[in-house]
C-alpha positions as CSV (number, residue, x, y, z in Angstrom):
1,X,37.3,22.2,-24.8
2,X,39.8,22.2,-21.9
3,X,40.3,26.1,-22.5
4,X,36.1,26.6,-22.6
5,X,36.5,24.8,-19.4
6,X,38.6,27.6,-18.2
7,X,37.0,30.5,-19.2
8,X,33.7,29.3,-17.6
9,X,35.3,28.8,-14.2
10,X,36.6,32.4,-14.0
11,X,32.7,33.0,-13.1
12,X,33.1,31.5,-9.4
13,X,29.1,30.0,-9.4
14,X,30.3,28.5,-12.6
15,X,33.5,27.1,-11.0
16,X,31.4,25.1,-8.5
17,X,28.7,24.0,-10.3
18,X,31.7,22.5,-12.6
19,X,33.3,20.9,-9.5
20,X,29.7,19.2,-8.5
21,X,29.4,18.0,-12.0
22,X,32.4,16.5,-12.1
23,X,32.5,15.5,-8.1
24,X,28.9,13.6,-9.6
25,X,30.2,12.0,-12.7
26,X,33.3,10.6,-10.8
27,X,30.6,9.4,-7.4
28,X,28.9,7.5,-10.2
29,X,31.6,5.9,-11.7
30,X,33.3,5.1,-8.3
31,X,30.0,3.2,-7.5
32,X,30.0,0.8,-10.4
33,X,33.5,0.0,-9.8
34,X,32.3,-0.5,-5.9
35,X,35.4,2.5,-4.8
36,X,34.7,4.7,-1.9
37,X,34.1,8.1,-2.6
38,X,37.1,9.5,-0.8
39,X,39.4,7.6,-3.8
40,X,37.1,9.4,-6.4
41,X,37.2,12.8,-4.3
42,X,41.1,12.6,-5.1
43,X,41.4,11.6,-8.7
44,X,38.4,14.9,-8.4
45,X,41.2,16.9,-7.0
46,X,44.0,15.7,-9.7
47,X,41.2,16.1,-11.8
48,X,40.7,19.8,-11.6
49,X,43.8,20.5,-10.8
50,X,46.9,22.2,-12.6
51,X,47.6,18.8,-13.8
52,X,45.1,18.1,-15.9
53,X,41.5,20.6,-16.4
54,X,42.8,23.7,-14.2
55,X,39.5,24.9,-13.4
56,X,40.3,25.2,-9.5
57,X,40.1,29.6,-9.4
58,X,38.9,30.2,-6.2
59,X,41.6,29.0,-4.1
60,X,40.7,30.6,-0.4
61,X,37.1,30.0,-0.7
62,X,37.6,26.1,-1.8
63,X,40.5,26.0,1.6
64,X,38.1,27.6,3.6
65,X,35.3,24.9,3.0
66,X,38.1,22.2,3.3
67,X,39.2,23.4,6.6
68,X,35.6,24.1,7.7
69,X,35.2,20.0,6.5
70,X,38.3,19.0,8.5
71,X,37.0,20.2,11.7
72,X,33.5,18.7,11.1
73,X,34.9,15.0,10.3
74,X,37.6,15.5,13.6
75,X,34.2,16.5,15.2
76,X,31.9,13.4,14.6
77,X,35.1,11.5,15.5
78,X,35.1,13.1,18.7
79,X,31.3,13.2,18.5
80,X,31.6,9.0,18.4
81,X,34.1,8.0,20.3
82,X,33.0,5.5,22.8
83,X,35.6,4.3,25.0
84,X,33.5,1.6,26.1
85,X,33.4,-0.2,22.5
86,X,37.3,-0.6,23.2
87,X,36.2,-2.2,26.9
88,X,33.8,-4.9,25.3
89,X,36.6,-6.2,23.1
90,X,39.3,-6.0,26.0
91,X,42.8,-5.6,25.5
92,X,43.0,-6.8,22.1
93,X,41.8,-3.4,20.4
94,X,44.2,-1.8,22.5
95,X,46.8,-4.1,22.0
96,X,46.4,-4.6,18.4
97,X,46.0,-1.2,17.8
98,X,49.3,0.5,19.6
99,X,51.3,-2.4,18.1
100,X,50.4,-2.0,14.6
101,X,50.9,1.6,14.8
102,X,54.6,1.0,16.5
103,X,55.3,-1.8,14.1
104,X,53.6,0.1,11.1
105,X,56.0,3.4,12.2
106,X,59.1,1.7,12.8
107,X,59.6,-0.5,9.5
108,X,57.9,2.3,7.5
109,X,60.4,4.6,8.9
110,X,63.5,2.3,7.9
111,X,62.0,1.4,4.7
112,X,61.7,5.4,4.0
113,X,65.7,5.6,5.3
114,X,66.8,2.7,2.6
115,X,64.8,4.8,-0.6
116,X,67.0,7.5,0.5
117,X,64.6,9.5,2.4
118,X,65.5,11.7,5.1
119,X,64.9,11.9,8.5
120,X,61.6,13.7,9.3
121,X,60.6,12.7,6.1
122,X,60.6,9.2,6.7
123,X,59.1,10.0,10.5
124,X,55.7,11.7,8.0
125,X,55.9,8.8,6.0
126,X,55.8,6.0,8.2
127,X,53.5,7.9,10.4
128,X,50.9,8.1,7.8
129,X,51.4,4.2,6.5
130,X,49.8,3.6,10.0
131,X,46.5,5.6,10.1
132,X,43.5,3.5,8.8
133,X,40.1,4.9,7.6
134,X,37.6,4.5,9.9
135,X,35.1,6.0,7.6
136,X,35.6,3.3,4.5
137,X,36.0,0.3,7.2
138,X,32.8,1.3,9.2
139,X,31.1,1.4,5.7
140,X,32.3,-1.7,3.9
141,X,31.5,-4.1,7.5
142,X,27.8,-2.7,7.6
143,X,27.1,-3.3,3.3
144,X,28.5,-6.6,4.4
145,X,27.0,-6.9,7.4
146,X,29.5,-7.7,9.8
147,X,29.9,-4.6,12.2
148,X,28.1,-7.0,15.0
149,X,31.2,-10.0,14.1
150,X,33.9,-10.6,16.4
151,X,36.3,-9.5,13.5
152,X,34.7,-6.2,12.9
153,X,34.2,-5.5,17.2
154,X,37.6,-5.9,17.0
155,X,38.3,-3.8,13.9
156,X,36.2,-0.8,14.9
157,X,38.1,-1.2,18.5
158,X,41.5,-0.8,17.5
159,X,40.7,2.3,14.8
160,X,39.3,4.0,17.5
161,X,42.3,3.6,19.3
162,X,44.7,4.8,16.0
163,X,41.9,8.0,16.2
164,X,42.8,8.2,19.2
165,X,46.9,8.3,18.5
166,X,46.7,10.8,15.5
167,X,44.8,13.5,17.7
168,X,47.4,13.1,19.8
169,X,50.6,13.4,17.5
170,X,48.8,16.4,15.6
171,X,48.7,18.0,19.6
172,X,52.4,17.1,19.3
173,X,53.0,18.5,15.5
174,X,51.4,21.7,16.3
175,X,53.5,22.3,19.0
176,X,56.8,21.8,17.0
177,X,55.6,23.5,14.2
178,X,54.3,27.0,16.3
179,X,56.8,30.0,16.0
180,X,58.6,31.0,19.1
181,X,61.6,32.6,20.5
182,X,62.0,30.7,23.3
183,X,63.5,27.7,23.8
184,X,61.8,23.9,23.4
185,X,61.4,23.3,26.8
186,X,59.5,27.0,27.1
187,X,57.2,25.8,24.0
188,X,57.0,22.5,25.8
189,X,55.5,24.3,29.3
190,X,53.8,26.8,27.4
191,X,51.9,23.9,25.4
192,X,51.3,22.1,28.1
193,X,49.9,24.8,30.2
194,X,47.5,25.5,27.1
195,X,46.4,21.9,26.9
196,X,45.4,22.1,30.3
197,X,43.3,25.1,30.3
198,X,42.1,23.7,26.9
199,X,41.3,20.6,28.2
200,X,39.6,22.3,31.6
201,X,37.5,24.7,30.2
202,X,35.9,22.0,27.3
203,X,35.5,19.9,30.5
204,X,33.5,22.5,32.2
205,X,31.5,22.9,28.9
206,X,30.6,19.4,29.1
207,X,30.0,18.9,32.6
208,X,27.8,22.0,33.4
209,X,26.7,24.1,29.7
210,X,26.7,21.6,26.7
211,X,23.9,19.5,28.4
212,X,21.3,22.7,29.3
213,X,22.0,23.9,26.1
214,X,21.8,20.7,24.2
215,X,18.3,19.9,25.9
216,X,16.9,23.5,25.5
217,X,17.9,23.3,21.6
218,X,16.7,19.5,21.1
219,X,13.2,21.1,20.8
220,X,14.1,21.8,17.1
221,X,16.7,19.6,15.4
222,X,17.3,22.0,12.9
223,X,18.7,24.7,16.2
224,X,20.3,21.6,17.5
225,X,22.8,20.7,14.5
226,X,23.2,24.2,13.8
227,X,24.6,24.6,17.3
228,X,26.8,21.9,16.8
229,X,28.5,22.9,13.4
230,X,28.9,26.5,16.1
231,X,30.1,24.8,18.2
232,X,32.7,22.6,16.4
233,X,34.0,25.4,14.5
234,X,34.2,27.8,17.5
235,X,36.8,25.2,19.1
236,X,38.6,24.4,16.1
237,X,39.1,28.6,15.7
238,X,40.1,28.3,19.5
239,X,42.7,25.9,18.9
240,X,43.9,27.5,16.1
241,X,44.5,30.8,18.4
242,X,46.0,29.1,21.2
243,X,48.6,27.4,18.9
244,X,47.3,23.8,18.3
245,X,45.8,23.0,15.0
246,X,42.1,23.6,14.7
247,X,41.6,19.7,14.4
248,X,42.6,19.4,18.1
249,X,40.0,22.0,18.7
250,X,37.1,20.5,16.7
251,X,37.7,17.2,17.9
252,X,37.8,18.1,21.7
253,X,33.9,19.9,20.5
254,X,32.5,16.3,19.9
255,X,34.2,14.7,23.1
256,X,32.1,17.2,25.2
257,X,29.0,16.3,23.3
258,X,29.8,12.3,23.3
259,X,27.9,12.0,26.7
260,X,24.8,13.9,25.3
261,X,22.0,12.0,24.6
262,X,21.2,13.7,21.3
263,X,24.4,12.8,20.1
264,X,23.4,10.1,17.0
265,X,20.6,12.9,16.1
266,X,23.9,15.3,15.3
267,X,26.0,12.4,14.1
268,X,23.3,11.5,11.4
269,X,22.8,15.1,10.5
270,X,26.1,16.1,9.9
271,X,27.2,12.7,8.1
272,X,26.2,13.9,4.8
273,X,27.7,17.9,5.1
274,X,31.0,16.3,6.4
275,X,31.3,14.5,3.0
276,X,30.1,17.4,1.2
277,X,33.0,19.8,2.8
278,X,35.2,16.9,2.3
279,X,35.1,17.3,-1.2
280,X,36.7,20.3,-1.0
281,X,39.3,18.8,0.8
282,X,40.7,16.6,-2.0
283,X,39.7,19.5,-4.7
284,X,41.8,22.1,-2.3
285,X,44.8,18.3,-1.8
286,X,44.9,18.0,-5.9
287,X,45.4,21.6,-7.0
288,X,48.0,21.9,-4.9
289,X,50.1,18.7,-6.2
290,X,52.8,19.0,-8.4
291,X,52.9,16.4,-11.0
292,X,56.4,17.2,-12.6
293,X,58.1,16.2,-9.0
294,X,55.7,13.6,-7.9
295,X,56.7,11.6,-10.8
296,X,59.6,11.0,-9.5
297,X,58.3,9.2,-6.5
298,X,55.8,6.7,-8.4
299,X,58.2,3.6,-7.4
300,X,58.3,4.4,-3.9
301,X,54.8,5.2,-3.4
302,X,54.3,1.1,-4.7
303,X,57.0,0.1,-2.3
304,X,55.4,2.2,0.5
305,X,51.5,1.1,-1.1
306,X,53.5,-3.1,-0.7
307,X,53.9,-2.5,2.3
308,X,50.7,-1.2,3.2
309,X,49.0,-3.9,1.9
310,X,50.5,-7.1,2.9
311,X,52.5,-5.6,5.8
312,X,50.1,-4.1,7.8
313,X,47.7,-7.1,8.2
314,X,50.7,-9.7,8.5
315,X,51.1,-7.4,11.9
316,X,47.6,-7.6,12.9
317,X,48.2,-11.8,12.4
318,X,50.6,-11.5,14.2
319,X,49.6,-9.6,17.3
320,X,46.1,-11.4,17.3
321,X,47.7,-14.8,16.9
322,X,49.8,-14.3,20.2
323,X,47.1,-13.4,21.6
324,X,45.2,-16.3,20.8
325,X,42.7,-16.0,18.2
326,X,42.0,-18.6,15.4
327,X,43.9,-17.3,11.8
328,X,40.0,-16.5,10.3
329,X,39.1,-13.7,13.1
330,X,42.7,-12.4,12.3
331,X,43.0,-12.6,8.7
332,X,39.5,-10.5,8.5
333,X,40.4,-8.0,11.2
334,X,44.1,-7.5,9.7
335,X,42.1,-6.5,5.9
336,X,41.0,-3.4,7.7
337,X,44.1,-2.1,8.2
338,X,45.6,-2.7,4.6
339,X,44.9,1.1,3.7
340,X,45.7,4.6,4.7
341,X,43.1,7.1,5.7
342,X,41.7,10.7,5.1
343,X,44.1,11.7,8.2
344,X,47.1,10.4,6.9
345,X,46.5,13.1,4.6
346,X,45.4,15.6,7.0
347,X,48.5,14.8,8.6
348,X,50.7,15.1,6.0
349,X,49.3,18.7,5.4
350,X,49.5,20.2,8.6
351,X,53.6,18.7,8.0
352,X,53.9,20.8,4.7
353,X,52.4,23.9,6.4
354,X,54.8,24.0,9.4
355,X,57.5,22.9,6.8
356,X,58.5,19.6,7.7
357,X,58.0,18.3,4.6
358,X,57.6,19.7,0.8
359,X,55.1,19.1,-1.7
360,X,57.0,16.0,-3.4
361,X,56.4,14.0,-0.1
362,X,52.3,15.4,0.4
363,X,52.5,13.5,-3.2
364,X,54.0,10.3,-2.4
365,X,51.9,9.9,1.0
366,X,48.1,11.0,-1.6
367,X,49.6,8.7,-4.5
368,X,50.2,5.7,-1.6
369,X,46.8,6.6,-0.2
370,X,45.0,6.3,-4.2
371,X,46.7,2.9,-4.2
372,X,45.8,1.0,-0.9
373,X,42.5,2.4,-0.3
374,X,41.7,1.1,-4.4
375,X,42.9,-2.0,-3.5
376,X,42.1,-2.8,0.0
377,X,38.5,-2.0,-1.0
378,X,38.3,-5.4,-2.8
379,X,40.5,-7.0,-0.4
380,X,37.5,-6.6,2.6
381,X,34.7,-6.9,-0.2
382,X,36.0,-10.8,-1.2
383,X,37.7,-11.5,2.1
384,X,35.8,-14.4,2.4
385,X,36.8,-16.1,-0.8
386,X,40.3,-14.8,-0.3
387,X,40.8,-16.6,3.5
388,X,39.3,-19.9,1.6
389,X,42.0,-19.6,-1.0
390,X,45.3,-18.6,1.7
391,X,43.6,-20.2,4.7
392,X,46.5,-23.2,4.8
393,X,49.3,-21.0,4.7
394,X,48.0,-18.6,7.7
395,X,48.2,-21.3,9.9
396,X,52.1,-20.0,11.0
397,X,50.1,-17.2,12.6
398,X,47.8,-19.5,15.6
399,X,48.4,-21.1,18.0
400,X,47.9,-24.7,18.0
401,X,47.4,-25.8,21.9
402,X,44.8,-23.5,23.3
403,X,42.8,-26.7,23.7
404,X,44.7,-29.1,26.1
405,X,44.4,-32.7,24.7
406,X,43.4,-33.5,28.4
407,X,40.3,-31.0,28.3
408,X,39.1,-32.1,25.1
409,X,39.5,-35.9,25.7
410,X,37.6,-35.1,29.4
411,X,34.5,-33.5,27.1
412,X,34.2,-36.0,24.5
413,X,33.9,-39.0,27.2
414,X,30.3,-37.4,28.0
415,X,27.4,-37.2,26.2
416,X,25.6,-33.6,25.6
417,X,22.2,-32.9,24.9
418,X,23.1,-29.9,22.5
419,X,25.7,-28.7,20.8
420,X,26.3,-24.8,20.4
421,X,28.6,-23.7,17.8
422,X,28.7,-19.6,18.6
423,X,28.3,-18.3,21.9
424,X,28.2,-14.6,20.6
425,X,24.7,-12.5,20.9
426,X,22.4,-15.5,19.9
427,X,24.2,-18.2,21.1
428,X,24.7,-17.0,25.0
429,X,21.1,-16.2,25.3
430,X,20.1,-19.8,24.2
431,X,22.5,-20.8,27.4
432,X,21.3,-18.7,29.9
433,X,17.6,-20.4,29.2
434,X,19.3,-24.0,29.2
435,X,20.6,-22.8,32.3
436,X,18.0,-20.8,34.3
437,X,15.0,-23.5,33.1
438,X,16.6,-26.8,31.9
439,X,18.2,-28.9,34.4
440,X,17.7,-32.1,31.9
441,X,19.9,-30.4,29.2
442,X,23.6,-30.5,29.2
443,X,25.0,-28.4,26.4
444,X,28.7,-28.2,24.8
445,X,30.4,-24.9,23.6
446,X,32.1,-24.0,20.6
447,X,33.5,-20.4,20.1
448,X,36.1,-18.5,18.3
449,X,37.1,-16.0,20.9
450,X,39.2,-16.8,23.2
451,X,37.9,-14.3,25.9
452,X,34.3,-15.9,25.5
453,X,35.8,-19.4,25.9
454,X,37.7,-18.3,29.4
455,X,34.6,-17.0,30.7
456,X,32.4,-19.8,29.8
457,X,34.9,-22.2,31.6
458,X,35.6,-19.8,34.9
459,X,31.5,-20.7,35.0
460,X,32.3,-24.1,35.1
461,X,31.1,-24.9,31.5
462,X,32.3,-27.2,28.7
463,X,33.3,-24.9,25.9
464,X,36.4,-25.4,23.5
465,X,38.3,-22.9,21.2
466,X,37.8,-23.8,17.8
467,X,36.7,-22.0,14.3
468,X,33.4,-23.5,12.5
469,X,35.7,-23.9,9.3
470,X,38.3,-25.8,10.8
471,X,37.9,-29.4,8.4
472,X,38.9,-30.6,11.7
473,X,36.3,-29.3,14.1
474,X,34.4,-32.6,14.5
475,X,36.7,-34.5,15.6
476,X,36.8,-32.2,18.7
477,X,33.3,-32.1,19.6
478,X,31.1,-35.3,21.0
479,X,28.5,-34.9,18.4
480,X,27.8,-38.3,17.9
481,X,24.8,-38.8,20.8
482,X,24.0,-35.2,21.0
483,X,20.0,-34.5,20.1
484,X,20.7,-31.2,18.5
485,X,23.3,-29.2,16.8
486,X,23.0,-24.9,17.2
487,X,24.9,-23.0,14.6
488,X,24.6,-19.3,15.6
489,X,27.8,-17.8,13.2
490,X,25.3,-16.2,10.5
491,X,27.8,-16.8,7.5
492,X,26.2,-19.2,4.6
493,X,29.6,-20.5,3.3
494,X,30.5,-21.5,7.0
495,X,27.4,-22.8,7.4
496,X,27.7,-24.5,4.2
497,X,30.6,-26.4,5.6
498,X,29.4,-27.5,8.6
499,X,26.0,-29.1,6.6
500,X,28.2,-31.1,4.4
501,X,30.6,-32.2,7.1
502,X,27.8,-33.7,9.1
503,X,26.0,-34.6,6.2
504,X,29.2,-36.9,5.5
505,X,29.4,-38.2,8.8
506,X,25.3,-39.2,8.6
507,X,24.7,-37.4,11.9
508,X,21.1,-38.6,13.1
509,X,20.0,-35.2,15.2
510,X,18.7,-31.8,14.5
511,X,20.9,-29.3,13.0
512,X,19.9,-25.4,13.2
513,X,21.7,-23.2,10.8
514,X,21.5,-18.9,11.4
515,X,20.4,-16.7,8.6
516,X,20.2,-13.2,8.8
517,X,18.2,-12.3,6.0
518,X,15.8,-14.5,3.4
519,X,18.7,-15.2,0.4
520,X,20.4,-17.0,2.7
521,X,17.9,-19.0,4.3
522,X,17.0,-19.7,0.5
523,X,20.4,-21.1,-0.1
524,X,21.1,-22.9,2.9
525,X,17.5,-24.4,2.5
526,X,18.2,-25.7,-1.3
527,X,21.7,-27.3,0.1
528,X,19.6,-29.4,2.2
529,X,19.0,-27.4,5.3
530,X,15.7,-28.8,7.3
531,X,15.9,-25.9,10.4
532,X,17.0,-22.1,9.5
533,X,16.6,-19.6,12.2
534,X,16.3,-16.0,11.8
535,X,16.5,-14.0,14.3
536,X,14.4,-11.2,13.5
537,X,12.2,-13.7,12.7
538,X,12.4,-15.2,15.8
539,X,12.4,-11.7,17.9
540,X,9.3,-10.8,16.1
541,X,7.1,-14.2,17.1
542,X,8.3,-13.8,20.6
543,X,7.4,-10.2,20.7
544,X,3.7,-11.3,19.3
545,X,3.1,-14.1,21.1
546,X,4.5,-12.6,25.0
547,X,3.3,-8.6,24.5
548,X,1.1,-8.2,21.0
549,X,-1.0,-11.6,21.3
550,X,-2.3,-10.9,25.0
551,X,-3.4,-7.1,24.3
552,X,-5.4,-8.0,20.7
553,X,-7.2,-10.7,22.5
């Protein structure tokens, strides 16, 4: 069978429409198991490879469409990178996400010194360990629904910022790795001189062609993303001729298109060719690995994959903890990180092809990146249920007296009208009306982030730091006399807890639990739930009875 296989691939249509059939099989399976497909891309790769079918024949057409692929994902980074997402989290994305990467870089490099690793091999190898994948993350928050959370603000904050670091040590890389006679500091000048005339003339592009060009072509989409697959390959062929790697060039493409206003049309377009090309990234990544020495380095790439795992978010607890945030916003926002990403393996390629490292290490880094992104998919799938379970012994990571005893004794002497328990999206509009219309109602304020609570009190308001599933949490707010209790934080299990707590305590007032979709208004209703607000729900009424209502009648 194997050797049929064969013979049919030596026809090159035949090759690929064996690779699609297999890339669909594996998709398939991948989604009953609930794996991304960039795991099932790999064991694709492995798949086809000389370790198992050999059917890969066409070995500069399949690294032509991975490199082509490279430069369109580096793109749509480029293409998305909003600095002002890192803004509206502050300094904890930027925080968290230079310290994991220095944490993550220095014990991965000492860990790859004591398994007898050398030098610049350990440097690639703890260097990758710190990459996350933005594209799995991004994809696992939305199914679940919490991109808009506080956790996954502060997730998709500090990947942007690791994007942001990898660009910059592949920059770095390609400079090493270019061929020269001249000395280091001449490659240094002469790199630097490059990246500034790089960085001028893609600056120019952006500033006075990309958006005439952009708007003339907008008049057909179809003219418009072609233009941008041009354009992104014509910059990653520049950088490529200048000396930097090509990834350089086709990221800088979608920074001088992240302005334009056409810029999600292009995103959305290209989304689904970048994970087609992709594919033939991890076919081109498998054919190339070499079993017979990778074997070798099965027991490291678990120490490595350990590490990855439960060292990686244990850093994030860390960092966030100093910085104040409750153990559940950490714990959630340190999961993220408990993988390696599609450009740790970039990386560790453009390392083999300027010879830094061999094939035995691109194997260790692919079999490391197979385990934690298997894993760590389940980890952020049932990381609800796995904080319920751990919760107790993550409490070495928060800080205890972000309240003052003082503060919290002051609030409870006074009686509130309302009670708000989440003063994100939902729950700061509900002030602003107590406060621009309702003189009469006094409210109290409960919130998770710490930045939210500082700016609540600089205005002068009552608002503590605590987390809805604290057991503790009502003995530091003056429920008691208050008429009504808001619960904003759209998650049914904490919302579960907070029903049975006052349940317990037989409060007499109105509680409002948040839903965000019909199933869990359903289940919050049949625990005993009188009041659950949607917000679409509630956006919709309003929108009939201020706009629609008045122009019908």
């Amino acid at each position: 069978m194997i050797e049929y296989l064969q013979e049919l691939a030596k026809d090159p249509f035949t090759e690929f429409a064996l690779i699609f059939l297999f890339a669909a099989i594996l998709g398939g399976i991948g989604q009953f198991l609930k794996q991304p497909l960039i795991v099932m891309f790999i064991f694709l790769g492995i798949l086809l490879g000389p370790s198992a079918l050999d059917i890969v024949q066409s070995t500069e057409n399949i690294h032509l469409l991975a490199e082509i692929g490279i430069a369109i994902l580096l793109f749509i980074v480029g293409l998305k990178l909003d600095l002002r997402l890192i803004q509206s989290t502050g300094k904890i994305a930027l925080l968290t996400g230079l310290g994991q990467v220095l944490f993550t870089s220095l014990f991965g490099y000492f860990i790859g010194l004591a398994l007898g690793f050398g030098n610049l091999e350990s440097f690639y190898i703890a260097v990758a360990l710190t990459f996350s994948s933005t594209i799995i993350i991004v994809k696992l928050l939305s199914d679940k629904k919490e991109i808009g959370s506080l956790h996954g603000q502060i997730a998709i904050g500090f990947l942007i910022v690791q994007d942001i670091v990898v660009i910059l040590v592949m920059i770095v890389l390609a400079t090493i790795g270019r061929e020269g006679e001249g000395s280091v500091i001449e490659e240094i000048g002469i790199t630097l001189l490059y990246s500034a005339i790089f960085v001028a003339f893609t600056f120019l592009m952006m500033k006075y062609l990309i958006p005439r060009v952009s708007h003339f072509l907008a008049k057909s989409a179809e003219l418009l993303t072609l233009f941008a697959i041009a354009w992104a390959v014509a910059l990653a062929g520049v950088g490529e001729l200048i000396g930097f790697s090509g990834e350089v060039g086709a990221f800088l493409a979608g920074v001088t298109l992240a302005s334009s206003p056409f810029k999600d049309l292009v995103s959305g377009r290209l989304t689904s060719l970048r994970d087609f090309l992709l594919l033939f990234f991890f076919v081109n990544l498998g054919s190339e690995l070499d079993f017979s020495v990778i074997g070798e380095q099965v027991p490291s790439a678990f120490i490595f994959s350990f590490f990855v795992l439960i060292g990686n978010p244990i850093i994030v607890l860390i960092i966030m903890g100093i910085m104040g945030y409750k153990k559940r916003t950490a714990f959630l926002a340190g999961l993220t990180v408990a993988q390696i990403s599609e450009f740790s393996l970039i990386f560790a390629g453009l390392g083999l092809s300027v010879g830094h490292i061999n094939e035995e290490i691109l194997g260790l880094i692919t079999l490391v990146g197979l385990i934690t992104i298997a894993l760590s998919t389940y980890l952020i799938l049932y990381s609800h249920q796995i904080y319920q379970v751990i919760a107790p012994a993550l409490s070495i990571f928060e800080r205890k007296k972000l309240n003052s005893n003082e503060n919290q004794e002051a609030a409870k002497e006074k009686d509130y009208h309302t009670i708000i328990i989440g003063l994100g999206r939902l729950g700061s509009e509900i002030t602003k009306r107590i406060d621009g219309q309702d003189d009469n109602c006094t409210y109290f304020g409960v919130d998770f982030d710490p930045n939210v609570v500082k700016e609540f009190r600089e205005k002068g308001k009552h608002v503590i730091y605590a987390d809805i599933e604290d057991p503790e949490l009502l003995t530091h707010i003056p429920y008691e006399n208050a008429k009504c209790i808001i619960n904003t934080v759209a998650v049914p299990e904490s919302a579960k807890h907070l029903l049975l707590k006052l349940q317990r305590s037989n409060y007499k007032g109105k509680l409002y639990l948040t839903a965000i979709n019909s199933l869990d208004k359903k289940y919050l209703t049949e625990l005993g739930a009188d009041n659950v607000l949607m917000p679409h729900e509630l956006a919709a009424a309003n929108f009939y009875n201020e706009y629609l209502k008045p122009v019908i009648e």
